[in-house]
N, C-alpha and C positions, 0 to 999 in steps of 0.2 A: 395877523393878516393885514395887507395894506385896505387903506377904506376904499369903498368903490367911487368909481368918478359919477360924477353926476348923469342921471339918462339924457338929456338933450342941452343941458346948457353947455355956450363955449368955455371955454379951459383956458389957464395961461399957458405960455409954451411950456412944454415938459420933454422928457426924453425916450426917445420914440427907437426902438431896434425895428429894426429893417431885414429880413430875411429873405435875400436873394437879393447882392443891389446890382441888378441885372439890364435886359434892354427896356423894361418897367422899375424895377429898381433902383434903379442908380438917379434916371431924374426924378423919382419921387422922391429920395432923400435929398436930392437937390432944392426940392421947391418946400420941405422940409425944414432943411435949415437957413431958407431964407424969409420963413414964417418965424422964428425964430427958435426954432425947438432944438435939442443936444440928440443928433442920430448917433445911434449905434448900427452897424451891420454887419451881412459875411456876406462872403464872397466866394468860389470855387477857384478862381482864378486867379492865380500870384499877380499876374500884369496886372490885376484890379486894383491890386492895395495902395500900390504909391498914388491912384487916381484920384482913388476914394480920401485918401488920406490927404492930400492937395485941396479936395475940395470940403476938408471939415468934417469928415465923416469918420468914427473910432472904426475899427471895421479888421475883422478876424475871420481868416482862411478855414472854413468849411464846408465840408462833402459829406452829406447824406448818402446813406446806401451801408451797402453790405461791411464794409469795411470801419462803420461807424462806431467809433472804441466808446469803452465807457470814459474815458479821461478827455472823450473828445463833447460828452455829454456832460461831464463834470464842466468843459469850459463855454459850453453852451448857458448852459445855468448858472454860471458866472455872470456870463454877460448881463442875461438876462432881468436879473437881479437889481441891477444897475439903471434898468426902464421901466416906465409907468405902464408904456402902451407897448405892446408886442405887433406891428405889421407880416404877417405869413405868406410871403409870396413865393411858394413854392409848384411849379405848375406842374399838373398830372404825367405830364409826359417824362418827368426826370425821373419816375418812376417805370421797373418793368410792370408788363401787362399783369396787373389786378392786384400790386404791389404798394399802390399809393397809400394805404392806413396804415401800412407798418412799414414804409419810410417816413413819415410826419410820427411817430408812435415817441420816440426820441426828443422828441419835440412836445408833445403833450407832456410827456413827464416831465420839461425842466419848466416848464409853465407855471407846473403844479407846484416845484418847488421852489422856482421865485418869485412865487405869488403874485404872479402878477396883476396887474389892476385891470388890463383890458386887452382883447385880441380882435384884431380887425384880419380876418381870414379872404384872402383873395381868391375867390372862384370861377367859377363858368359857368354858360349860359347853355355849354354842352349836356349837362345834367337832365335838362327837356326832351321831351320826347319828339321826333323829327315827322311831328302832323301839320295837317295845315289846320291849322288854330291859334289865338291868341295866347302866348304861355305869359301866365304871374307865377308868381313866386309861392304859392302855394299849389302849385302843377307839379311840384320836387320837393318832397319835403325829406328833411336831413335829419335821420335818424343813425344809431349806432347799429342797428341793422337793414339799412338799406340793401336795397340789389346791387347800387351805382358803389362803387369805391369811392367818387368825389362827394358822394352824398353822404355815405357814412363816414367819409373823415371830416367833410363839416362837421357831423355829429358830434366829434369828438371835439369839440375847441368850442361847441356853445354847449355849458357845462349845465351840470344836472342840479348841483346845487348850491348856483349862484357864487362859487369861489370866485370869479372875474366877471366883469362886462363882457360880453363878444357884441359884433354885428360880422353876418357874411357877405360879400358881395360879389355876385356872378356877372363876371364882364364879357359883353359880347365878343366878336374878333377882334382882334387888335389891330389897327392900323397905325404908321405913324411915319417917322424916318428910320431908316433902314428894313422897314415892311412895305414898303410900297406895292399897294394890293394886283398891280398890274401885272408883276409878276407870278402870280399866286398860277392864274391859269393859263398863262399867256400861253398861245400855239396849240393847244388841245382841241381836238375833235369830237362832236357828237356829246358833248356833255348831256348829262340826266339834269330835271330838278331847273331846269330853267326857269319856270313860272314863282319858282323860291324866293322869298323876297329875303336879302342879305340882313344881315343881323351885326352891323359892326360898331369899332367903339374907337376913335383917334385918342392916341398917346396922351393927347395935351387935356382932353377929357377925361381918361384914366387915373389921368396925376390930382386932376384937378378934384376927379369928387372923392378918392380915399382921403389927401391931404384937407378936406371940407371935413369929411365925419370925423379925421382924430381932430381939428382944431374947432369943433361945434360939440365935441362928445357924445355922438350920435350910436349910440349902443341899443341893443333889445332889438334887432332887426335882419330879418332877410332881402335884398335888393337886387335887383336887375341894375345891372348899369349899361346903356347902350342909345345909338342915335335912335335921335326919334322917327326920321324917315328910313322908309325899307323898299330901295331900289330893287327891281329884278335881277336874278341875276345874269338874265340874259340882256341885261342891257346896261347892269355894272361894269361887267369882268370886260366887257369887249372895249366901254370907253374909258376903264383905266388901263388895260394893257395900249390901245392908242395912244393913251396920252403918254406914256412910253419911248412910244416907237415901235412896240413889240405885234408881232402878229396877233391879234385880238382871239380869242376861241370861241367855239363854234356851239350850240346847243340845239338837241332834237327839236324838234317839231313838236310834237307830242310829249311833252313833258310834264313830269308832277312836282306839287308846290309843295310847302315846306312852313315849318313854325315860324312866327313873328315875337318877337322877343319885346314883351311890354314892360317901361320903365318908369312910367306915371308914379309908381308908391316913392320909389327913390325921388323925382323930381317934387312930391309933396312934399317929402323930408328934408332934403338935403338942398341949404339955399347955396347952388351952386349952379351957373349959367352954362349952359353945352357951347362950346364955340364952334363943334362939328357937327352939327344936327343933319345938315345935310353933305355925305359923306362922298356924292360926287363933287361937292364942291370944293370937298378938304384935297383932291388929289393930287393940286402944287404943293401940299404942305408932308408929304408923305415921301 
């Protein structure tokens, strides 16, 4: 078995698989290999691969799901074998409804058997319960029997007996380019949940503090990652669909508020600077 990497010291570059190089994916392996570390990834998409591969990236055509062979797991754990740090960016929704543990299951097993050194598992901030309270990270906790699917599949990747390093990190909404939040609600009537203060997280943030814990070795950890200011939403949605163009939407009168998504532990841990903390302000950059 390969040795574990160290709990918090930084690492030399090393070679990092990537799984999903997606609309998070792709510039994380971007900002990846210009840290200087050897990406490996897959992709779903044939158009990906000459991208991927333009910009340095080894990178193999994979689709999870029903139809996932064992020869396609055999080249899964090929890959994998081949990296120190495993990235898991598979998001819930590529799964059907309550389907998520036993699409990543295929994945747990080539883990196992390319022993890998470390998993940094990309999550969400969805796993909280939708109160108006402050949620940490010990408001979900990620067992292999949870209620939640994304909570018991974290489960499964922070191992039981220390085979690899993991850390999870549940990221607020996404914002960034090609999300530009304005359209999220634009034109909508009578929304609920207006007193809800938004819970989001800009791309260049996202990149920024997973590619911090694989090059600081920041393992042994459950993390919120998200801006630290939490605009309403009834006074989000309306001036980013303006800034737009878009007809701004509209929320009750009487409305109920909503979880605040608290990131203090990650900002203790991980020395990495938010550049969108405040996330009306990031809306040119979206």
């Amino acid at each position: 078995m390969s040795p574990p990497l160290p709990a918090s010291a930084a690492i030399s570059p090393t070679t990092v698989a990537v799984l999903g190089c997606g609309w998070l994916g792709l510039p994380l392996a971007k900002h990846l290999l210009a840290q200087g570390h050897r990406v490996l990834g897959t992709t779903t998409s044939p158009e990906q691969l000459p991208l991927l591969a333009a910009i340095g990236v080894e990178a193999e055509l994979l689709r999870l799901g029903p139809d996932f062979s064992a020869d396609d797991e055999a080249r899964l754990t090929k890959l994998l074998s081949r990296a120190a740090i495993l990235i898991l960016n598979v998001p819930p929704r590529a799964a059907t409804a309550g389907g998520y543990p036993q699409l990543l299951r295929p994945v747990h097993r080539a883990v196992v058997a390319a022993r890998m050194q470390a998993v940094l598992f990309v999550s969400t901030t969805g796993v909280y319960p939708d109160e108006p309270r402050l949620m940490r990270e010990t408001d979900a906790i990620s067992t292999r029997d949870a209620a939640s699917d994304v909570l018991r599949t974290e489960g499964h990747f922070v191992p039981r007996y220390g085979q690899w390093q993991s850390t999870v990190v549940r990221l607020g909404g996404l914002i960034g380019p090609g999300r530009a939040p304005g359209r999220f609600l634009a034109g909508r009537r009578n929304l609920p949940q207006g007193d809800a203060p938004t819970n989001l997280l800009h791309l260049t943030d996202a990149v920024g503090v997973l590619s911090t814990i694989v090059g600081q070795g920041i393992w042994g950890h459950t993390l919120n990652a998200c801006a630290e200011f939490h605009p309403l939403r009834r006074d989000f949605y309306p001036a980013a669909a303006a800034y737009l163009g878009l007809e701004p939407p509209t929320f009750q009168l009487d409305s109920s508020t909503g979880k605040t998504i608290d990131s203090s532990r990650l900002r203790s841990l991980v020395p990495y600077q938010f550049r969108y903390d405040d996330v009306l302000a990031a809306l040119p950059y979206c």
